[in-house]
N, C-alpha and C positions, 0 to 999 in steps of 0.2 A: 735559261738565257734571258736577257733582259727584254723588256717590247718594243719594236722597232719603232714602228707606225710613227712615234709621238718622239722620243730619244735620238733618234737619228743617230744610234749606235750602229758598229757593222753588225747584219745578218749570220746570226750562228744557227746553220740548218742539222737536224739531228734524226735521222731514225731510228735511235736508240730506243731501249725499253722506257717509259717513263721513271721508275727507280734510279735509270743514270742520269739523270736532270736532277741538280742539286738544287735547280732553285724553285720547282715544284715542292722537293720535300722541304725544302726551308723554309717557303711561305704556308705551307700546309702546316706545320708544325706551331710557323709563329699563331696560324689561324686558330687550333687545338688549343695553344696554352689560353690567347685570350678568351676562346669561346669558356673555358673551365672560369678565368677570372671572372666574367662576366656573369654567371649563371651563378659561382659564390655570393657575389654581388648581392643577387638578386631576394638571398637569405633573410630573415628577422625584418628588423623594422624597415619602414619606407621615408621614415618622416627627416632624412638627413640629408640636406643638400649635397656636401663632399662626396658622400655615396653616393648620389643618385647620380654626379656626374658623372664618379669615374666608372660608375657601370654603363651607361649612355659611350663611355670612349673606348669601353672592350669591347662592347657591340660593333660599332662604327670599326673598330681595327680588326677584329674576329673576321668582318663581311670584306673588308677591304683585301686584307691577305688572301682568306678562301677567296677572292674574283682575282686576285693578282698569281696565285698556285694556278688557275684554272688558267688563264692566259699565258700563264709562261710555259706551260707545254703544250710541244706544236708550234704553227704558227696561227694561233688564234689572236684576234684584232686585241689592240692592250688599251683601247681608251678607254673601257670600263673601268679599269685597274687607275689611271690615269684620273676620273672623274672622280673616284670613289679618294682617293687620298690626299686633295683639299679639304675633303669633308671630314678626313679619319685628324685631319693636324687642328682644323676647328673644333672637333671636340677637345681634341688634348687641351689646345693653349685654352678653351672655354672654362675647363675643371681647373686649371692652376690660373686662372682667373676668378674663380669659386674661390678657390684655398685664399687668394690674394685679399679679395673682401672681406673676409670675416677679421681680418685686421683693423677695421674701422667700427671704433667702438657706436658711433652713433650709425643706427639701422637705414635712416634715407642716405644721408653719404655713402654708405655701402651700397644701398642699391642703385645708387645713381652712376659708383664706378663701375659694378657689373655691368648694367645695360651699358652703360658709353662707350667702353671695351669691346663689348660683344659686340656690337653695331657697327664699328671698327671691322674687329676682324672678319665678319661674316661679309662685310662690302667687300675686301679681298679677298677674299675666299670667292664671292662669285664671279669678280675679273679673273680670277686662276682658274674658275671652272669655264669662262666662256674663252679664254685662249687655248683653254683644252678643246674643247670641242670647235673651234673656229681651226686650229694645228691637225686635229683627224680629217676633217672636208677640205682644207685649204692643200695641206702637204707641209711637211718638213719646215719649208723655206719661209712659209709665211707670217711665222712669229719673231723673226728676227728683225731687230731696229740697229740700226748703225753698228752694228757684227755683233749683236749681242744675243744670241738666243732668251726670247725675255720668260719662254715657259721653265726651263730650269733655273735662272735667276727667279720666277716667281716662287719656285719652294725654297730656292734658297734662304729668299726673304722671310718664306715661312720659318725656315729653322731660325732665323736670326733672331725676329721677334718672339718663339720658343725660348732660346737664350738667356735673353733678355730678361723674360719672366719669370724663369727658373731663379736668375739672379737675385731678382728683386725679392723672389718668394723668401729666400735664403739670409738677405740683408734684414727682413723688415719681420720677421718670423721672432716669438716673444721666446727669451730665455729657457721655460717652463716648454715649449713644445719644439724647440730644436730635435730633442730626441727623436720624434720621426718624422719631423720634416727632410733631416738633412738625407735621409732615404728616400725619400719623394721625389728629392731635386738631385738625388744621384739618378735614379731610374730615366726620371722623365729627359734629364741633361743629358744622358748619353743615349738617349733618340734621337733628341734634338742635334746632337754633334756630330751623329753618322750621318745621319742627312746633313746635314752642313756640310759634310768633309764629300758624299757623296755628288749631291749638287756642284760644290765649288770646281771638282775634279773633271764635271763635266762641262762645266763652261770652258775650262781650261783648255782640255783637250776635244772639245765638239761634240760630246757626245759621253752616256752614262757606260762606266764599265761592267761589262757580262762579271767579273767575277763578285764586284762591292757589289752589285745585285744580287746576286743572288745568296751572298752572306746576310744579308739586309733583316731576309725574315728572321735566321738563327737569331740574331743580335734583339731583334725585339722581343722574340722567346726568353730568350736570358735577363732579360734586364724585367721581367714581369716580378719573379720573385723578390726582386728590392723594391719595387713598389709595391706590393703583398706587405712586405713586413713595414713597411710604414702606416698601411692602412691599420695592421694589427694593433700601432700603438698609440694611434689616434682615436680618441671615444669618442669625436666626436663621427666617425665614421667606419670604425673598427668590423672585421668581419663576425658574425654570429651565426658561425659554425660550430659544431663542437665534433671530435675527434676523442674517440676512447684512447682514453690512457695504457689501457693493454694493449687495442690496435697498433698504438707508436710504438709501444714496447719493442713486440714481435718487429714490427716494420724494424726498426734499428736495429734489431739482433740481428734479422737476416741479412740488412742491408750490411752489415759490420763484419757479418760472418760473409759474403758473395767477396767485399774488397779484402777484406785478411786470403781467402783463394786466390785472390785474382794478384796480390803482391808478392803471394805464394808461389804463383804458376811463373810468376817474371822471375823468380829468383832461382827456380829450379830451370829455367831455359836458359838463362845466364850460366850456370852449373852444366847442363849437359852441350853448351859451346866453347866454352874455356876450361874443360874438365879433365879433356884430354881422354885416355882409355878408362880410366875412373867418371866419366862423364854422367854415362846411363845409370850406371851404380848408388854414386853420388845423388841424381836426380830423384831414384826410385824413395831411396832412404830419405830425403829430403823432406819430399813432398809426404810421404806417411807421418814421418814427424811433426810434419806443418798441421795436418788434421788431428793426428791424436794431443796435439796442444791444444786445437781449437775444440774437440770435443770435451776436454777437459779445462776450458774457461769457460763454454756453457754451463758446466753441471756444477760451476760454482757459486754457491748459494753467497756469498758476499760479493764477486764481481758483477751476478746479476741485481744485487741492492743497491750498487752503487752506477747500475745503470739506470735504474727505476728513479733512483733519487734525481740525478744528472739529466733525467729526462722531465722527470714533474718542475725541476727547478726554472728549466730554460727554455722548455715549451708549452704550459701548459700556465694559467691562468693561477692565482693561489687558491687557495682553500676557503683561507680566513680574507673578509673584511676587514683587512689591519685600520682601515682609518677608524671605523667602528669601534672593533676590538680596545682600542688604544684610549680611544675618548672615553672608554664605559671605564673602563682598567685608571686612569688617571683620574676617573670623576670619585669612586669606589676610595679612593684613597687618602683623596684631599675634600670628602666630601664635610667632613667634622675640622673643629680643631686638632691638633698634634699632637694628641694626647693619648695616653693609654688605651685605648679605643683602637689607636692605628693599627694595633698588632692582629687584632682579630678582624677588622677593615682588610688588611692586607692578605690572610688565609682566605677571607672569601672574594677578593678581587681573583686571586688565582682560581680560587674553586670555579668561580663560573663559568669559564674558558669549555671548560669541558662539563659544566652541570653537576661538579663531585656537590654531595650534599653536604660534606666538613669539611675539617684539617685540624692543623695542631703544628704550631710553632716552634720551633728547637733555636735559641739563640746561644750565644758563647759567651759562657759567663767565667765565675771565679774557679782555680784550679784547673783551671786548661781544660773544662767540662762543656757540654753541650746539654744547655737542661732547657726541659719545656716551661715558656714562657705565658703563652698564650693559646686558647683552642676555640673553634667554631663549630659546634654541631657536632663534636668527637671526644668522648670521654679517653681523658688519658691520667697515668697515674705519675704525680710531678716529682713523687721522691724517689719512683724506682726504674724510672726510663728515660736515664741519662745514656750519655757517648762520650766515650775518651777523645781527645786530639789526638791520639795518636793512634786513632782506630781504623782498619782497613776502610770503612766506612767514609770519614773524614778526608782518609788519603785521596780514595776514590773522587771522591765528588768534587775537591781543590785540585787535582789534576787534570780530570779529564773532564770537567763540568759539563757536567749529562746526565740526565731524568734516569732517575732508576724504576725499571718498572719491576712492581714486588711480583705480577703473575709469569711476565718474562723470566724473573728472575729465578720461580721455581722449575720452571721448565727445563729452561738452560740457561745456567749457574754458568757453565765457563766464556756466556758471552759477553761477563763482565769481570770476564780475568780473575783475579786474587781475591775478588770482593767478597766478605764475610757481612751476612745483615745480623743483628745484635738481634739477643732472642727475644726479647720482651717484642719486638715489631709484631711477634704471631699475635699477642694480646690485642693488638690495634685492631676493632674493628674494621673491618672490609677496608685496610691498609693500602692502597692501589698504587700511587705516583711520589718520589720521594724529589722534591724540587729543591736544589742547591740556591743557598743565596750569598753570590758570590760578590766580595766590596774590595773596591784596590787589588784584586787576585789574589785577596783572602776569603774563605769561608767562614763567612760570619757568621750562619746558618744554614736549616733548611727547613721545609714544610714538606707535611704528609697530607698527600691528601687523599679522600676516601672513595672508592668507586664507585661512580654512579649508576643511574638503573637501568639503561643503558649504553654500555661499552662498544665501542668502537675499536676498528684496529690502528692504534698510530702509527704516524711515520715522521719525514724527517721537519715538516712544517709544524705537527704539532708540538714538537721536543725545541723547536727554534722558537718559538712564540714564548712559548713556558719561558726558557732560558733567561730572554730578554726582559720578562716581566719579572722573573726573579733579579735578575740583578736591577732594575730599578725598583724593587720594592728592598734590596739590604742598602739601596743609598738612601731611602726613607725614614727606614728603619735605624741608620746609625744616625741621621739628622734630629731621631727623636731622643737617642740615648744619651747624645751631644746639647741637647738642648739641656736634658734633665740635670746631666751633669754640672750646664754651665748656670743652672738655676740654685744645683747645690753650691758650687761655687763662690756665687754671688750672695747665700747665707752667709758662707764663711767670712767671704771679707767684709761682708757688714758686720758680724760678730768682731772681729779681729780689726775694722775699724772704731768702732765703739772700743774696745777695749784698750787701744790703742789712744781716745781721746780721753776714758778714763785717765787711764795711767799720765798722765799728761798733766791733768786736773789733780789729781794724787801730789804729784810733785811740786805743782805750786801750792798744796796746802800744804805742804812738809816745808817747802820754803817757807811759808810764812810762821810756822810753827818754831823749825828750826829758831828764828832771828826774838820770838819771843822768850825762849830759851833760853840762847845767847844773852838776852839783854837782862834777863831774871835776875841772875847772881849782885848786878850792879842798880837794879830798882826796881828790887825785892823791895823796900820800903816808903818806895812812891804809891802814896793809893792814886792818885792819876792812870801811873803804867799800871796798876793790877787791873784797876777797871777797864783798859785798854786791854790788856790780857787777855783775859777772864772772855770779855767780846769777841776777840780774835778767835778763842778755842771756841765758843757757841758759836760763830758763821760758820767754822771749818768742822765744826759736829756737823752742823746742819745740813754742807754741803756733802759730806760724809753718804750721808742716811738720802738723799736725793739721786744717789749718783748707784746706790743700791738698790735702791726701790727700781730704779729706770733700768739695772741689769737685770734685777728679777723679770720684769716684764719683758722684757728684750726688746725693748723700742728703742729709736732714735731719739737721743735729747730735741731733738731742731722739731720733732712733731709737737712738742708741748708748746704753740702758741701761744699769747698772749700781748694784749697793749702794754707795753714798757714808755716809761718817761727817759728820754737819752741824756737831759741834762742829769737828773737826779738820781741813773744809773754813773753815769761818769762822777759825779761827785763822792759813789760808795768808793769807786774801784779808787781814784787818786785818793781818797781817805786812807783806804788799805796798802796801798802801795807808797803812802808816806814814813813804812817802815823801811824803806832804803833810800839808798842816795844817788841821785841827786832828787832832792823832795819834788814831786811833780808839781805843775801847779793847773787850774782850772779857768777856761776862758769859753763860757758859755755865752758866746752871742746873740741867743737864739736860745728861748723858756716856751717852754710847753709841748715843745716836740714830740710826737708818740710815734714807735711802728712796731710792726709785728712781732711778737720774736719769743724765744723762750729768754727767761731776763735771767737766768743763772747762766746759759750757756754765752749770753752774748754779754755778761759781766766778767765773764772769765778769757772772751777775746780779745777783749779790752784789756785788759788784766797782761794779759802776756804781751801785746805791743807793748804795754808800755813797761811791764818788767823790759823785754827785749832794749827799749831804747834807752834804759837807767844800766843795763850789763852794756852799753856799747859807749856810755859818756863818763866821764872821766866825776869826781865827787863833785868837783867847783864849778861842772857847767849847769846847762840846760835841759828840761823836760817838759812841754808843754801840751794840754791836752785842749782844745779847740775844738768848740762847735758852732754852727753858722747852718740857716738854709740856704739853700739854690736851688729854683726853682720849684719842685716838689722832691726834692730830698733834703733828708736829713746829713750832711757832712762834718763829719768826724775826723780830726788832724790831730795824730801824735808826732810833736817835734821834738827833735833834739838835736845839741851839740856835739854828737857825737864825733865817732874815724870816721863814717861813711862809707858807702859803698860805690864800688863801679859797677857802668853798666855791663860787662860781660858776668859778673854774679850776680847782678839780678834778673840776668836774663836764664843763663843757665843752671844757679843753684839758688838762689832767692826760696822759690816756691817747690822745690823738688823735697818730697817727702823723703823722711831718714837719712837727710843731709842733714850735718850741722857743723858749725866751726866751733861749737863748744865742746867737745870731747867727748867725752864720759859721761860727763854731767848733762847732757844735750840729745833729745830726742829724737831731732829734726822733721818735730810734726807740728810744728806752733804757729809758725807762717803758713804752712800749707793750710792747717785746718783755719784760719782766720782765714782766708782767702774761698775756701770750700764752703764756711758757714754764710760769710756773707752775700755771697752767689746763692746759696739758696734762700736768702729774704728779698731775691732780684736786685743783689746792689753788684757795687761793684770795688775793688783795691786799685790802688797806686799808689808809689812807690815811688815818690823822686830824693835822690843823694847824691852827695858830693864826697869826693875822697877829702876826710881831713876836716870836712863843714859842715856833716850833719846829715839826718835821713830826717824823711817828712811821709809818716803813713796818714794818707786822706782814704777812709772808709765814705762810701758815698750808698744810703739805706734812703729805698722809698718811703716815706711818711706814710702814717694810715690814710684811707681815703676819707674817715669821718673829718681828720682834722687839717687837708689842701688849703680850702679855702679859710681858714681861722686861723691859723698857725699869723703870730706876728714877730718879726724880726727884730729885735734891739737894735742891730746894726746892720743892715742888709747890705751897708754900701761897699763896706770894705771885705766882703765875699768876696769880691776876684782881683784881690792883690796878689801879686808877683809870687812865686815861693821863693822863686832868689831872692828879693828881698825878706823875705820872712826867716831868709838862714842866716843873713847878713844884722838883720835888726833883733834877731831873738835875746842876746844881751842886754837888750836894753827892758825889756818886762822885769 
């Protein structure tokens, strides 16, 4: 029953045994659980503030209870009870005043809101301890101001300002440590709210009720265990206890086996009252069945596995240092380049895990085979300890991805089902752990590794660690085969563009061959054209034997540098290209020009603008080839009168390689590679046309830097005339 003296509840007189006072044993209990928290507390280190407070408020609520049990039975005085629980709510709100602080990053601001806080509430705290003690000598009547009883409004206030804190703790608590805050502020909240609800009940009705009283203590007993498991998951105040794993074991079996009887014994009382004449019968049979089930889910050896697992998982602390594990395991792997190295990098990232002294790699190669690729510390033999894809082996490991252990395995064989191990594995030296490496939920391999000296027994963490380190070491592991491939790749298509720009060059010396041909039969007896001839076939030999020498080496034409003169390469190519029509003609504004370049390959991009612009102009017009500087480049302009183009094909087919509007005859690599060559001597194309008026290619090449400043302009001025006007006045050159 509640205390009079101070509550000015009605008097509940009782000469009952103390056992029938519920609210003896309720505070005696809540006093038991916290004297337990308080004394865990008191375990491992000292140097943690959170701890030390909420040990400091199991104390103070431990001493508070036991004097509040001690006063509620009988009629013993309750101001004690009364004194002691200002001082039990000062600790509390004092510790979530702790927790609150450590929110401020800089250390005097923190300590300046602890102390200011504290000196707060410790001031009321002692006006609620001298209205207590002024309400014991004075009587009932004398704490009351304008009908207010002000000692139960004074806890009230206490829980309010609890509230309050809780809330804030909850609002102002970082992302990363909600996890066990919001257990904190569930515990400490629902202290704080039963006294809330306790207090306000009593202002209401005059006085504290005997029954919320004496619930009061259960309610603090119950609510210890959610502030337990927040303290568990905070390090910065965690408890350092430790608790055998077989202790919990047993503890859970028994406890699982007392509730399986006890949901047993309900169901069989239900049975023997709605059973009717078959009641007892039904009952007897019942319950024998209920036990001989329950003897036989103890003595089974995999529902007790899966309770040992179930219980290491979700009570007990891990094994492994995964943030450890994972840095050493990630460092182990990316410690080198990506290189062939990663494979045996990767057997001993895993080996260390467990201290294996080798391994040996099986990756998935040609013919749906599993051949060893790589080994560390383990001789293996590579042409005769392969595995099929379609081997029990393979099946296993892509299905149920799970470590196979080779000594498990010979023990007992059916605890991995249908699994057949291939026989050469007896040859493996000291063979111990077969770890899957699973990619997209494929088996893209696995690794053997070898056992150490010594072995331990695994369970389900060490087989989840593996797991996961296997599957990021086969995304590694394909990142490397994806890379090699995409470096053979990128052979190919530089072979295949080189050959490509050959074949290219081939066709304009057959063009130019062809047209000396063609023209033979009708001056055959011009010694001019023979001499002209005769020239034409010795460039096109020469260019011949250059263009083969550069496939034997397998180099890029565009490596072969050199200073080239641009006038007096453009003077060969419009030479050469004076074999068609419209004859081109040459407008060197600008003598002495040099840049980089290989001067076949970039005589030959020349070459093809300006074939390109003599196949798009009719015989009677225009071809003009123009050079000028600006600024530090060299600019190069093929004009002509040709159809012209629109800007939706030069946007979208212009420069797209193995396009062409020539047919058959047309490659569609001629604009591309003149746009690819000149990008790499850092210049740059453009393209301006009109439908009907003409296209105008301005190739724009940096000059050498010997010759920036020397370089002189014949005509600098008329550099940046119009191109419209230059489609419109081309007629007139």
């Amino acid at each position: 029953m509640a205390p009079q003296a101070i509550t000015s509840a009605p008097q509940q007189h009782s000469d009952d045994h103390w056992m029938d006072n519920i609210g003896v044993i309720s505070y005696a209990v809540g006093a038991v659980v916290f004297l337990v928290t308080a004394l865990v507390l008191m375990t491992g280190q000292r140097n943690r503030p959170h701890k030390t407070a909420l040990m400091l408020a199991s104390w103070v609520s431990a001493l508070w209870m036991g004097a509040t049990a001690v006063t509620t039975h009988g009629d013993k005085p309750a101001i004690l009870s009364y004194l002691l629980e200002p001082l039990r709510d000062l600790f509390l709100l004092v510790f979530v005043v702790r927790v609150l602080s450590a929110a401020y990053t800089d250390v005097k601001e923190s300590s300046a809101y602890f102390r200011r806080t504290v000196s707060m509430l410790s001031g009321f705290t002692l006006l609620l301890t001298t209205l207590v003690m002024y309400r014991g000598v004075s009587g009932s009547a004398s704490t009351v101001f304008a009908g207010i009883d002000l000692l139960p409004a004074g806890f009230l206030v206490m829980a309010v300002v609890g509230l309050a804190l809780v809330e804030q703790l909850i609002r102002n608590a970082r992302p990363e440590s909600r996890r066990s805050v919001k257990y904190l502020c569930i515990g400490l909240g629902a202290i704080f709210a039963y006294d809330f609800y306790l207090y306000s009940h009593a202002l209401l009705f005059g006085g504290v009720d005997p029954l919320l009283w004496e619930a009061r203590g259960f309610i603090n007993a119950i609510v210890v265990p959610v502030i337990g498991v927040a303290a568990v998951r905070d390090p910065q105040w965690s408890l350092d206890i430790f608790v055998s794993r077989r202790v919990v074991f047993h503890t859970a079996a028994l406890l699982g086996s007392g509730l399986y009887l006890l949901a047993m014994g309900v169901g069989g009382y239900f049975i023997q009252q709605y059973g009717g004449t078959w009641g007892t019968v039904a009952q007897v049979i019942f319950l024998f069945g209920a036990v001989l089930m329950l003897m036989v889910l103890l003595f089974s050896g995999q529902l007790r596995a899966r309770l040992r697992v179930f219980i290491n998982k979700h009570f007990f602390h891990y094994k492994f240092e995964y943030r450890e594990e994972w840095l050493r395991f990630i460092y182990t792997l990316t410690s080198s380049e990506p290189d062939e190295k990663l494979r045996e990098r990767t057997i001993k990232a895993l080996a260390e895990v467990h201290e294996c002294p080798g391994g040996a790699l099986w990756l998935y190669r040609e013919a749906g085979q599993y051949r060893p690729v790589a080994n560390w510390q383990m001789s293996v033999d590579n042409n005769d300890m392969m595995v099929g894809g379609d081997s029990t082996l393979v099946h296993y490991m892509r299905d149920q991805e799970w470590i196979i252990n080779c000594e498990e395995y010979r023990l007992s064989p059916h605890t991995y089902k249908d699994l057949q191990l291939p026989a050469w594995l007896d040859r493996v030296e000291d063979a111990w752990l077969i770890v899957p490496l699973i990619f997209h939920d494929r088996l893209s391999g696995f690794i053997v590794l070898a056992r150490p000296q010594m072995t331990h027994s695994m369970n389900w963490e060490d087989y989840d660690l593996l797991r996961i380190m296997g599957r990021q070491s086969a995304a590694h592991l394909a990142q490397l085969d994806a890379a090699q491939a995409l470096s053979q790749a990128r052979q190919f298509e530089a072979c295949s563009r080189l050959s490509a720009y050959v074949m290219h060059d081939l066709k304009n010396l057959i063009a130019q061959l062809s047209l000396v041909v063609s023209n033979a039969a009708r001056h055959k007896n011009n010694p001019q054209f023979m001499e002209d001839a005769i020239q034409t076939v010795e460039n096109s030999v020469d260019k011949m034997n250059r263009l083969l020498t550069q496939l034997r080496a397998a180099r890029d034409p565009q490596e072969n540098l050199a200073l080239v003169d641009v006038c007096e390469t453009l003077g060969g190519v419009v030479k050469m290209m004076s074999a068609g029509k419209p004859l081109p003609k040459l407008d060197c504004q600008a003598t002495g020009l040099q840049i980089q370049s290989d001067q076949d390959r970039f005589g030959a991009v020349i070459g093809h603008v300006v074939r390109n612009a003599q196949d798009a102009t009719p015989d009677d017009g225009m071809v003009i080839v123009r050079l000028f500087k600006q600024n530090d480049y060299a600019v190069i302009e093929v004009q002509d009168t040709g159809e012209g183009m629109d800007e939706t094909f030069i946007r979208d087919r212009l420069f797209k390689p193995f396009d062409t509007t020539k047919g058959k005859s047309g490659m569609g690599i001629g604009v591309y590679e003149t746009r690819e060559f000149i990008r790499s001597l850092a210049g740059e194309v453009e393209v301006l046309s009109r439908v009907n008026e003409g296209t105008t290619f301005r190739l724009r090449i940096p000059i050498s830097e010997e010759l920036k400043n020397s370089v002189k302009s014949s005509d600098n001025s008329n550099s940046g005339r119009a191109d419209d006007h230059r489609l419109k006045e081309i007629a007139g050159y």
